[in-house]
TORKOL-4160 file (C-alpha; in steps of 0.2 Angstrom, whole numbers, padded with zeros to 4 digits, m for minus):
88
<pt num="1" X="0133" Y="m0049" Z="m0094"/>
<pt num="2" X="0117" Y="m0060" Z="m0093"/>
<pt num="3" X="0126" Y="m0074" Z="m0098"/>
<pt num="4" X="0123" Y="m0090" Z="m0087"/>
<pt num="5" X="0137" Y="m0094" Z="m0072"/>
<pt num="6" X="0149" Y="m0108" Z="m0075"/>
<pt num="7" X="0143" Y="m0113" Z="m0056"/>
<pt num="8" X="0126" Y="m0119" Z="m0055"/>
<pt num="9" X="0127" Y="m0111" Z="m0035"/>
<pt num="10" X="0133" Y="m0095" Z="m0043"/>
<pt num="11" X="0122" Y="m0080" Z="m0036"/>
<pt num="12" X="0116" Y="m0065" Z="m0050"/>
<pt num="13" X="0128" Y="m0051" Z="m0049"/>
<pt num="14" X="0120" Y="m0035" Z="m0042"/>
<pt num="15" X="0121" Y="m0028" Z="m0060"/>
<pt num="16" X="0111" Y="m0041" Z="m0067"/>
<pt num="17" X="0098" Y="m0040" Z="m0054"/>
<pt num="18" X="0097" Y="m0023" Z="m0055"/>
<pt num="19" X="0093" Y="m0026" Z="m0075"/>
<pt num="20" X="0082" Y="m0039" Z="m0073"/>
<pt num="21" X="0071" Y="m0031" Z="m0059"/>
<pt num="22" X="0070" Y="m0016" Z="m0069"/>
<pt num="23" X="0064" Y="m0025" Z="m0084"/>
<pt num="24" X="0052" Y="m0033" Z="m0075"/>
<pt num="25" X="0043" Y="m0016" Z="m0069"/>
<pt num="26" X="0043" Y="m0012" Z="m0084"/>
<pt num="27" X="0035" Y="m0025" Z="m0091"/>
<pt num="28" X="0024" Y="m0024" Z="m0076"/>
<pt num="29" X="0019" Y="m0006" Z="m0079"/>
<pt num="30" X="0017" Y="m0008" Z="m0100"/>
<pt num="31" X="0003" Y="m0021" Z="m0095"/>
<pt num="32" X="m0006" Y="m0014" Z="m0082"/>
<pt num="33" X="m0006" Y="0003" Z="m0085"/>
<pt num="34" X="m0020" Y="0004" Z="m0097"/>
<pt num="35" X="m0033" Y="m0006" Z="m0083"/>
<pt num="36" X="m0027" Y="0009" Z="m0070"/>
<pt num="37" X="m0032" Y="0023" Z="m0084"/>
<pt num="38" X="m0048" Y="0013" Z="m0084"/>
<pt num="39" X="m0051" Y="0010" Z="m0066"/>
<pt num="40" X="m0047" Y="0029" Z="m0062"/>
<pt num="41" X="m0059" Y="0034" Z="m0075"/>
<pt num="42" X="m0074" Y="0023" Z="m0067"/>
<pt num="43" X="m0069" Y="0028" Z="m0049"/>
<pt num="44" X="m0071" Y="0046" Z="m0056"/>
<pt num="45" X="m0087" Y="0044" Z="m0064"/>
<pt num="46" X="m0101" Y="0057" Z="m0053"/>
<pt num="47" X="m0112" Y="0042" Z="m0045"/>
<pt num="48" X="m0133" Y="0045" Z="m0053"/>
<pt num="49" X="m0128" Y="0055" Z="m0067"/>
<pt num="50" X="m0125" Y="0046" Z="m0084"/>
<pt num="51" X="m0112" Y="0037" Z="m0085"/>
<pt num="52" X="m0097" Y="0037" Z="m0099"/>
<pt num="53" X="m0093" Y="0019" Z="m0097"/>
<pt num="54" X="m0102" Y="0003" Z="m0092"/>
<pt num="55" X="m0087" Y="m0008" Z="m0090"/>
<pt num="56" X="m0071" Y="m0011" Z="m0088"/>
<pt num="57" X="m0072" Y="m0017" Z="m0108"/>
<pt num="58" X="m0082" Y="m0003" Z="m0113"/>
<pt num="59" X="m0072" Y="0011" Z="m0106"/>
<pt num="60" X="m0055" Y="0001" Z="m0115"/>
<pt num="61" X="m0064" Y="0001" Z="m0131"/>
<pt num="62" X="m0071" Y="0019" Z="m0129"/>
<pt num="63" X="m0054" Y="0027" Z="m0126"/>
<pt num="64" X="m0044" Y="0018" Z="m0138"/>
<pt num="65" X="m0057" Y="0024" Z="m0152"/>
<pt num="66" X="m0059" Y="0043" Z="m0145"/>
<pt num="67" X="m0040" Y="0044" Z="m0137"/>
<pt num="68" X="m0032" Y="0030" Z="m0146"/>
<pt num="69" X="m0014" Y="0022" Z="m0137"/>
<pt num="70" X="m0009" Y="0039" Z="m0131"/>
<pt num="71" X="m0027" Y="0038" Z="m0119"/>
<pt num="72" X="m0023" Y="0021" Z="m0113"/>
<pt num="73" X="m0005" Y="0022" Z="m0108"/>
<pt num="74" X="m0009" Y="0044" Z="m0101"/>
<pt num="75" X="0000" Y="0038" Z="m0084"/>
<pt num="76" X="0013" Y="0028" Z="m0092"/>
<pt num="77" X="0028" Y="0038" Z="m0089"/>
<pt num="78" X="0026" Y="0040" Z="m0071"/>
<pt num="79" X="0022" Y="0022" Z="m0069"/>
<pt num="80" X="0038" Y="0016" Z="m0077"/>
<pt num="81" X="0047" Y="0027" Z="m0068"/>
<pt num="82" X="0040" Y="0019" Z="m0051"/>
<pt num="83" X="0040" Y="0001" Z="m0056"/>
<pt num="84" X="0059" Y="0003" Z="m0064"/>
<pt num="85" X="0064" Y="0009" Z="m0048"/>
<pt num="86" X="0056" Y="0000" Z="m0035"/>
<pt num="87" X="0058" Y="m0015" Z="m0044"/>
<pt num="88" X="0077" Y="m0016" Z="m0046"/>
């Protein structure tokens, strides 16, 4: 299926693009996933009151320790789903 064509001007048939694409939102979505958990947290923090997080660093570090994987990857699902779809 995703073996390489016999002639080099061959083009990818539409299954295989369709894999392809929806491994690569995939692996777009396992990787940024956790930075979106963390950058909705910081958008979210109240502006003058203390903060939970100082950086993007700190606030990985704090959730993995407090919420482990499961906090990091909280909006994985839905991103996969997207990225699969719109990728392909």
């Amino acid at each position: 299926m995703l073996l390489p064509s016999v002639h080099s001007t061959a083009h990818p048939s539409t299954l295989q693009t369709l894999v392809c694409g929806g491994l690569a939102g995939s692996t777009a979505a396992l990787f940024t996933t956790p930075f979106d958990v963390v950058k909705t947290r910081l958008q979210t923090q109240i502006p003058g009151s203390m903060s939970q997080y100082n950086s993007v660093y700190h606030a990985l570090q704090e959730i993995a320790k407090h919420e482990g994987l499961k906090g990091l990857y909280t909006y994985y699902s839905p991103a996969h789903f997207c990225a699969t779809k719109y990728a392909s």
